[in-house]
C-alpha positions in Angstrom: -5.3 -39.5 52.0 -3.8 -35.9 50.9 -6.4 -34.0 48.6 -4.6 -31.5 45.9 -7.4 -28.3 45.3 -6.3 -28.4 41.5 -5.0 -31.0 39.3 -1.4 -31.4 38.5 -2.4 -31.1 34.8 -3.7 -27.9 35.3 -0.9 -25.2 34.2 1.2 -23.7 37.1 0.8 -20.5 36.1 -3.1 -20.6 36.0 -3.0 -22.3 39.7 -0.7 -19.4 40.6 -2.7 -16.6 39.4 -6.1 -18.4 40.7 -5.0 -18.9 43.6 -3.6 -15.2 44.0 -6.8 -13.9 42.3 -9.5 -15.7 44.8 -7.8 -14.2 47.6 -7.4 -10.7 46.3 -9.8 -8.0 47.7 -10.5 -6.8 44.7 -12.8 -10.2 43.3 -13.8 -10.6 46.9 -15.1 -7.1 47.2 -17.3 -8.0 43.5 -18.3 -11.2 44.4 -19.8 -10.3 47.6 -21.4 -7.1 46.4 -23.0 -8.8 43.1 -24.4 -11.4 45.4 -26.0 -8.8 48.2 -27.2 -6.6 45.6 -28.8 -9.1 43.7 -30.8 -10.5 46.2 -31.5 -6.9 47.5 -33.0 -5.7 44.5 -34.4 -9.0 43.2 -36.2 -9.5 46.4 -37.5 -5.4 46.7 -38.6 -6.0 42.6 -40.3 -9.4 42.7 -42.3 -7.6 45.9 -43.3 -4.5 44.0 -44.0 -5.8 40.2 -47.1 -6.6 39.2 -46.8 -10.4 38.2 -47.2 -9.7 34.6 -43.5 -8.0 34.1 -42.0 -8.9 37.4 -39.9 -11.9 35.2 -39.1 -9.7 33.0 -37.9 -6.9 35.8 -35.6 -10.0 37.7 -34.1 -10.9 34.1 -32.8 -7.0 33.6 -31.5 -6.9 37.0 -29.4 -10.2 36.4 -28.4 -8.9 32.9 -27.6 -5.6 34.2 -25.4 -6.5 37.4 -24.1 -9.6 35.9 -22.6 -7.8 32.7 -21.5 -4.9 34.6 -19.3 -7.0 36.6 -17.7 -9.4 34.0 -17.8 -6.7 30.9 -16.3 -4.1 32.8 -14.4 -5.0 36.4 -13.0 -8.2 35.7 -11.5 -7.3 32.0 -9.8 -4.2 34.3 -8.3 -6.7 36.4 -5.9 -7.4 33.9 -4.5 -4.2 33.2 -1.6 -4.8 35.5 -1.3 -8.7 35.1 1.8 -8.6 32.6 2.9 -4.8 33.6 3.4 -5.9 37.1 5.9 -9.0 35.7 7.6 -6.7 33.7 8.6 -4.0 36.0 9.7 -6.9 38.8 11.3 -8.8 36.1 10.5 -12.0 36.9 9.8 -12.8 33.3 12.9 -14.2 32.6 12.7 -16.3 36.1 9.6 -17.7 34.8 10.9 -18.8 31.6 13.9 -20.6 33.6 10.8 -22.5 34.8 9.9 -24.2 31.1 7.2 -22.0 30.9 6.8 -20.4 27.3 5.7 -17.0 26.9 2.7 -18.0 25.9 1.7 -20.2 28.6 2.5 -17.1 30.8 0.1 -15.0 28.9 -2.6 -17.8 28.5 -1.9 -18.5 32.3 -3.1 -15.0 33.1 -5.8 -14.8 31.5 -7.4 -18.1 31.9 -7.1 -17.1 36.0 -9.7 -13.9 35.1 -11.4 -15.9 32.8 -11.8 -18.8 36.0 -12.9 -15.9 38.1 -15.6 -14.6 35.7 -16.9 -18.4 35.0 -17.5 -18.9 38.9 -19.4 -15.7 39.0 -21.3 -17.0 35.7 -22.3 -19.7 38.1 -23.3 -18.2 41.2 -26.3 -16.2 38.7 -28.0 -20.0 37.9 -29.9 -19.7 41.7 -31.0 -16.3 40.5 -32.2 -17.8 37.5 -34.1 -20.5 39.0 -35.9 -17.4 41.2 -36.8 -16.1 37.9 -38.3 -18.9 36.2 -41.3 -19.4 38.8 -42.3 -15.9 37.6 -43.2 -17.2 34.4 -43.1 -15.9 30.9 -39.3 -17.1 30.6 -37.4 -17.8 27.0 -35.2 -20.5 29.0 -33.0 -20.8 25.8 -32.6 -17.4 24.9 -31.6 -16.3 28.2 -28.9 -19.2 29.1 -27.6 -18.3 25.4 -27.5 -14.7 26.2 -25.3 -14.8 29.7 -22.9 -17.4 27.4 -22.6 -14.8 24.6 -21.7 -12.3 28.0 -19.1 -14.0 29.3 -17.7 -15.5 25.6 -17.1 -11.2 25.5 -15.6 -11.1 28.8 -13.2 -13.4 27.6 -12.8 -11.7 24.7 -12.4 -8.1 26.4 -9.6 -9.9 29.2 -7.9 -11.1 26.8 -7.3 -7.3 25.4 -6.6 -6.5 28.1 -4.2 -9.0 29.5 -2.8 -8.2 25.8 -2.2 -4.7 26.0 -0.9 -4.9 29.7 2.3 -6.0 28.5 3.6 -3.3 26.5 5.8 -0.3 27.9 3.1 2.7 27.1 0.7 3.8 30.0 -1.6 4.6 27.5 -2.1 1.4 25.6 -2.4 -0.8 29.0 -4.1 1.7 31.5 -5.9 4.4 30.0 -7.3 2.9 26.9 -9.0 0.3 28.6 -10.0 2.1 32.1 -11.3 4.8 29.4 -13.0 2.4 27.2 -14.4 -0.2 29.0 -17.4 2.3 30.9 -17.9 4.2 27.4 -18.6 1.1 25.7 -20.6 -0.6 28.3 -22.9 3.2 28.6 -22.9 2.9 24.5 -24.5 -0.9 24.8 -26.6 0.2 27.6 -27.8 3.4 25.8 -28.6 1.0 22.6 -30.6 -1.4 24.7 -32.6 0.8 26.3 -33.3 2.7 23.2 -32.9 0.3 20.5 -35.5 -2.5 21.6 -34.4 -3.7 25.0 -32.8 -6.9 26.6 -36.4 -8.9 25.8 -35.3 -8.2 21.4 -31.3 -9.5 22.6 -33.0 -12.5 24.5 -35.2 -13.1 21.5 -32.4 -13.0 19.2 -30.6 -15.6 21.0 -33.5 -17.9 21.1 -32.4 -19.7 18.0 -35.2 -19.9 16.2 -34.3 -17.9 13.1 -31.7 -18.4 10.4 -30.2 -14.4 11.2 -29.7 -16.0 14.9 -28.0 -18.8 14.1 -25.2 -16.9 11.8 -25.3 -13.7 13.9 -23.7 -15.4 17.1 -21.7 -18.0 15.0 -20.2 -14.8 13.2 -19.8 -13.3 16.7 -18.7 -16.0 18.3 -15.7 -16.7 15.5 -15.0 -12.5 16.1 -14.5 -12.9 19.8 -12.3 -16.2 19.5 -10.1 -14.5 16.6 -9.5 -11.0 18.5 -8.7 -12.6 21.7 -6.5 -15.1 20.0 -4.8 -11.5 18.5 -4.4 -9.7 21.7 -3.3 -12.8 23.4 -0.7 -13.1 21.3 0.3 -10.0 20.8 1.0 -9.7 24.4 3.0 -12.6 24.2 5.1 -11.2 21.6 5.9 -8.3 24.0 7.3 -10.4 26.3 9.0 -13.3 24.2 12.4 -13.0 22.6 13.0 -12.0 19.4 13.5 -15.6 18.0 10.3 -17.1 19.1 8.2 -15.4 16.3 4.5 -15.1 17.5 4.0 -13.0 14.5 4.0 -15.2 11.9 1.7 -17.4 13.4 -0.6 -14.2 13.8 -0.7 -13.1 10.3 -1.6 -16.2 9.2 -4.7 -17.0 11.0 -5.6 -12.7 10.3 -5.0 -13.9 6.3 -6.9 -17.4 6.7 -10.0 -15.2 8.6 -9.8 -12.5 5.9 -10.2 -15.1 3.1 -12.9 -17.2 5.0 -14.4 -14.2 5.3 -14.4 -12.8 2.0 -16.1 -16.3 0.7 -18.9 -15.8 3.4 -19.4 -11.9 2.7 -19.3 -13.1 -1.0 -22.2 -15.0 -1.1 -24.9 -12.5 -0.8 -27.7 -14.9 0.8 -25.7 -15.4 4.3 -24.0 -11.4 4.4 -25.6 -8.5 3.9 -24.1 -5.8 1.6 -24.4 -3.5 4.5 -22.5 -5.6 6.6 -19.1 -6.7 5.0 -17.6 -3.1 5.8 -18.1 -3.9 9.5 -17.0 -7.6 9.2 -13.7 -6.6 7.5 -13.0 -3.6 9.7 -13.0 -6.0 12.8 -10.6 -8.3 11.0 -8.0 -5.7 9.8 -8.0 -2.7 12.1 -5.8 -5.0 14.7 -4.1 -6.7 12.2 -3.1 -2.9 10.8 -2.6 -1.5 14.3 0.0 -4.0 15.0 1.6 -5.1 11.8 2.6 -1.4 10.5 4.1 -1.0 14.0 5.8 -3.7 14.9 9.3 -3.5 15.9 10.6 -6.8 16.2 13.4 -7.4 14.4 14.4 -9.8 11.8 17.1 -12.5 13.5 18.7 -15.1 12.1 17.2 -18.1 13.4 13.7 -16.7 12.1 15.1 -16.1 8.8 16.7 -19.7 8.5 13.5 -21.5 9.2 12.1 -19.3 5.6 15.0 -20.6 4.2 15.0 -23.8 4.4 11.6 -24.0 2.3 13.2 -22.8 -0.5 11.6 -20.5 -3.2 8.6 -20.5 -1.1 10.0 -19.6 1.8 11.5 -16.8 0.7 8.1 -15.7 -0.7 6.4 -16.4 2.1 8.9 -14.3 4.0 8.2 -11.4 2.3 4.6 -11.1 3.9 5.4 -13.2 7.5 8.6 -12.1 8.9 8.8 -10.4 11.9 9.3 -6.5 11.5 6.8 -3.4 10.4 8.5 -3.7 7.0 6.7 -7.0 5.8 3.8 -5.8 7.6 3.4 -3.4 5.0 3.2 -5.8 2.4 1.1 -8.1 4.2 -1.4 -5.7 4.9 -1.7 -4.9 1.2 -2.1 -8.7 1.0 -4.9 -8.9 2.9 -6.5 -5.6 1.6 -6.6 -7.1 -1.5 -8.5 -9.7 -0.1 -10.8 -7.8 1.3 -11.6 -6.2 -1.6 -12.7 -9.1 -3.2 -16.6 -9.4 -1.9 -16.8 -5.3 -2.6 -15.9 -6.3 -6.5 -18.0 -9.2 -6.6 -21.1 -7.8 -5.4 -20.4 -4.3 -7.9 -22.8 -5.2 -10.1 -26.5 -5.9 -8.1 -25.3 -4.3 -4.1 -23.2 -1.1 -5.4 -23.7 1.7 -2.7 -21.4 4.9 -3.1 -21.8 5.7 1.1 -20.0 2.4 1.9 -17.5 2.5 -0.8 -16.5 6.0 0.7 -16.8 4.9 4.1 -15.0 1.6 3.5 -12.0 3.7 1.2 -11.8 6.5 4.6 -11.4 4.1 7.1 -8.7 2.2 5.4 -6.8 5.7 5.1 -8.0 6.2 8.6 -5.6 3.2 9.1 -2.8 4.0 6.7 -2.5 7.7 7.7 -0.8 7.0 11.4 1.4 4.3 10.4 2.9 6.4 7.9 3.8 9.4 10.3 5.3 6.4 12.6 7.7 5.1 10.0 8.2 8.2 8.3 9.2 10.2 11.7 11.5 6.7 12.6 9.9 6.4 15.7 11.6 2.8 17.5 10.5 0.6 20.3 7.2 0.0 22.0 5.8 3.2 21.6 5.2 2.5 18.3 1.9 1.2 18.5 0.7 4.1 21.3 1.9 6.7 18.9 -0.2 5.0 16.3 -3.0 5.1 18.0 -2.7 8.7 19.2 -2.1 9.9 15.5 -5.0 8.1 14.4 -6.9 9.7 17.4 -5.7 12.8 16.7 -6.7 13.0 13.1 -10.1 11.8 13.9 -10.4 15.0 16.4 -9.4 17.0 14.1 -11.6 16.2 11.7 -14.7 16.6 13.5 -13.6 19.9 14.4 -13.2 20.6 10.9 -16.5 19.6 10.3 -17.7 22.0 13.4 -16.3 24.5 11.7 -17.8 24.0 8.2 -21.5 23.6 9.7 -20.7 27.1 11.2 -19.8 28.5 7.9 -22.4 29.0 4.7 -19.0 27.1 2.4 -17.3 24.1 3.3 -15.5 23.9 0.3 -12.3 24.6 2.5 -12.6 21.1 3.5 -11.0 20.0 0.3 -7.9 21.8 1.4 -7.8 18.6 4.5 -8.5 16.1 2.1 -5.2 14.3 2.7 -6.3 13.7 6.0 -8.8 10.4 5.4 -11.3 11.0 8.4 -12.0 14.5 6.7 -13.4 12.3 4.0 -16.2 10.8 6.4 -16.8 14.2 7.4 -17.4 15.4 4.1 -19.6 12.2 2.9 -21.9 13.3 5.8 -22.1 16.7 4.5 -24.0 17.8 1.5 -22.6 19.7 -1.6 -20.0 16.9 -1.9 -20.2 14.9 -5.1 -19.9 11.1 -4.1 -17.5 10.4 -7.4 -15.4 13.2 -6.5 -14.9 11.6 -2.8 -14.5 8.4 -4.1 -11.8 9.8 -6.8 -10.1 11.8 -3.6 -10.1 8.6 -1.3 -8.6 6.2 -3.9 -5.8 8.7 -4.6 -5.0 9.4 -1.0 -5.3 5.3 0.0 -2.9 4.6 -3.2 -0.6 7.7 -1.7 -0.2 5.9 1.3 0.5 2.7 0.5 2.7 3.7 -2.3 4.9 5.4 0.2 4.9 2.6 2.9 5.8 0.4 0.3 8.8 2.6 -0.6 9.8 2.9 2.8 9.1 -0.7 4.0 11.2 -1.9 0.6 14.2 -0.2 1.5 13.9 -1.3 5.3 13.3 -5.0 4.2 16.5 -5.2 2.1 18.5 -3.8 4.4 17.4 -6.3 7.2 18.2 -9.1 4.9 21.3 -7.6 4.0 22.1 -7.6 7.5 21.3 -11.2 8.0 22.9 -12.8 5.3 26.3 -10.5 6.1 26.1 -11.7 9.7 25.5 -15.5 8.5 28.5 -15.4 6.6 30.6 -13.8 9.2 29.7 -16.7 11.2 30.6 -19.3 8.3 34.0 -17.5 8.1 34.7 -18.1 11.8 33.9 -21.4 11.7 35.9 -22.1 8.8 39.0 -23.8 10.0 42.6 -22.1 9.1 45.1 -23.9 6.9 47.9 -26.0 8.4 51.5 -25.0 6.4 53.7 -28.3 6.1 
């Protein structure tokens, strides 16, 4: 009898890419070192602690190894898994194949993802070493390497995301930059801010802030991997497919879920709902004011056909950087909502600046992308390298006040909204006078991507409608003389 090693249910392109992925050197090499040094160190620390905090010692050591390999080499892994498609162009051979840009995206990642799991699994025998020790919070613990590997997932798919567009920047450096900064970062705040024994606690369960802490972060790693996934996928589909639609919406249905949870003061704190929305709308900003997809026919038909709705609806989901202006004003609005509601009893003047800085923080690049005309792919890199670049430059602004007895010559930057959060952190500034400065530059902003987004939308539809009844013209069959 002939045994198949996977399923014929499974997805081609995730059999592919396992397949290809077990054998590579590279998860070898990890696999084989996480397991020797593991039972290295576990054995050399289980010898030498005392038997009070030797449970404790193995639990680090597993946190420590396990996370360093799923947070931060297996995420890298898929810096090259849509690049190396694109530059062989066998896209378009795999789409011959029935399979959708999406289910190549998905296919990728799922493989890493695979990968990650089966390393997940090899740390259970470790974990049965470290429960004869004693003093273990068996709950916490499990729930703690599942929250770990929920943000490997989420960090891959980022990744996998990013590695399809054309700028070296976006799909190499960011991430090969990021990943170890943000992994010293979390290491730096658990070793100084309580510890893994406070995280394992936390997952425990047994308060109410547990329960909606990972249910909040578990709903934040499922929406921005859903993003980046399909972002990626948009890079790589044609024009006609339309992944962005589909992306906005589930952005605006999180934004309003969330503004109904941050609303309602006994689940959110006050504190909080600056950090909840800036998760939800600094990809949805990144990527919506960039995007240059353009409007096609067969897009704009499917609005059509809903009538007065559709057209409306059109105006915030169609393709293109134009009605990702207006969208994102959509959902701003909505995320205004919980700061209005709570005015009256949770008012704080250092999160209404922060909040009103960071949204020109995200308004500034995009208007020096579609005010310079930039086109293509490197839309998004030169967004983020504008926004970069501003924030630079504001802390060196800041520098350079400290140095001086005045820094009333900061006012003379004040267009530029991360000079705002330097300010706020200085004293001498009046808080109305910042808040006053912040709500004229965000209004600036938007009032001129509107303009310019306005003029670029009509001309799209302009286009289409001119091209559709070109077509009808054609078509239209030419009188027969008797």
């Amino acid at each position: 009898m002939h045994l198949s090693d996977f399923p014929d249910r499974l997805s081609p392109m995730l059999v592919k890419e396992l397949r290809q992925g077990l054998r590579t050197k590279s998860f070898i090499a990890v696999f084989l070192t996480l397991q020797a040094l593991l039972g290295i160190i576990l054995l050399t620390a289980s010898a030498a602690a005392t038997s009070d905090h030797a449970g404790s010692s193995i639990s680090n050591i597993i946190f420590i190894f396990f996370s360093i390999a799923v947070l931060i080499i297996q995420p890298l892994r898929g810096i090259g898994a849509l690049s190396s498609e694109v530059k062989g162009n066998t896209i378009d051979m795999m789409v011959l194949t029935r399979l959708s840009a999406w289910r190549i995206v998905t296919g990728k990642w799922s493989a890493i993802v695979s990968q990650s799991a089966l390393i997940l699994v090899t740390i259970i025998p470790y974990l049965i070493l470290r429960y004869f020790f004693g003093g273990m919070n068996l709950l916490g613990e499990i729930v703690l390497l599942g929250m770990i590997f929920f943000t490997s997932a989420t960090i891959t798919a980022v990744t996998v995301g990013l590695s399809a567009s054309g700028s070296i920047i976006l799909r190499s450096v960011l991430p090969i930059v990021g990943l170890p900064i943000g992994a010293y970062a979390l290491l730096m705040l658990l070793t100084f801010g309580g510890g893994i024994e406070d995280l394992v606690e936390f997952c425990a369960l047994e308060r109410k802030e547990s329960w909606i802490g990972l249910s909040m972060f578990l709903a934040a790693s499922a929406y921005l991997g859903f993003f980046f996934l399909s972002t990626g996928t948009s890079l790589i589909a044609t024009y006609a497919e339309n992944h962005s639609t589909l992306r906005r919406l589930i952005a605006f249905v999180t934004a309003i879920a969330a503004a109904i949870l941050c609303s309602i003061s006994t689940i959110t704190d006050y504190e909080a709902i600056p950090f909840v929305f800036a998760l939800i709308l600094a990809p949805v900003f990144a990527v919506s004011l960039t995007e240059f997809a353009p409007l096609v026919s067969p897009v704009y038909l499917k609005f059509m056909k809903l009538g007065p709705l559709g057209r409306l609806a059109g105006l915030f989901f169609f393709p293109g950087w134009p009605s990702g202006v207006f969208f994102c004003a959509l959902i701003t609005i909505v995320a205004v909502i919980p700061f209005a509601i709570n005015v009256p009893s949770y008012y704080d003047d250092d999160i209404t600046i922060a909040s009103l800085a960071c949204l020109g923080t995200l308004l500034f690049p995009a208007a020096l992308v579609n005010l310079l005309r930039m086109k293509g792919p490197q839309r998004v890199s030169n967004y983020i390298l504008f926004g970069l670049a501003s924030c630079i430059l504001a802390m060196v602004l800041a520098g350079i006040g400290d140095s001086m007895s005045s820094r009333d010559f900061l006012w003379l930057f004040v267009w530029l909204p991360p000079v705002i959060l330097a300010m706020q952190s200085s004293s001498g500034f009046s808080d109305d006078m910042l808040i006053t400065a912040a709500v004229v530059i965000d209004a600036a902003l938007f009032a001129l991507l509107l303009i310019l987004a306005q003029h670029n939308f009509r001309a799209s539809i302009n286009g289409i409608k001119d091209s559709l009844s070109e077509d009808n013209d054609s078509k239209e069959p030419e009188p027969t003389t008797p």
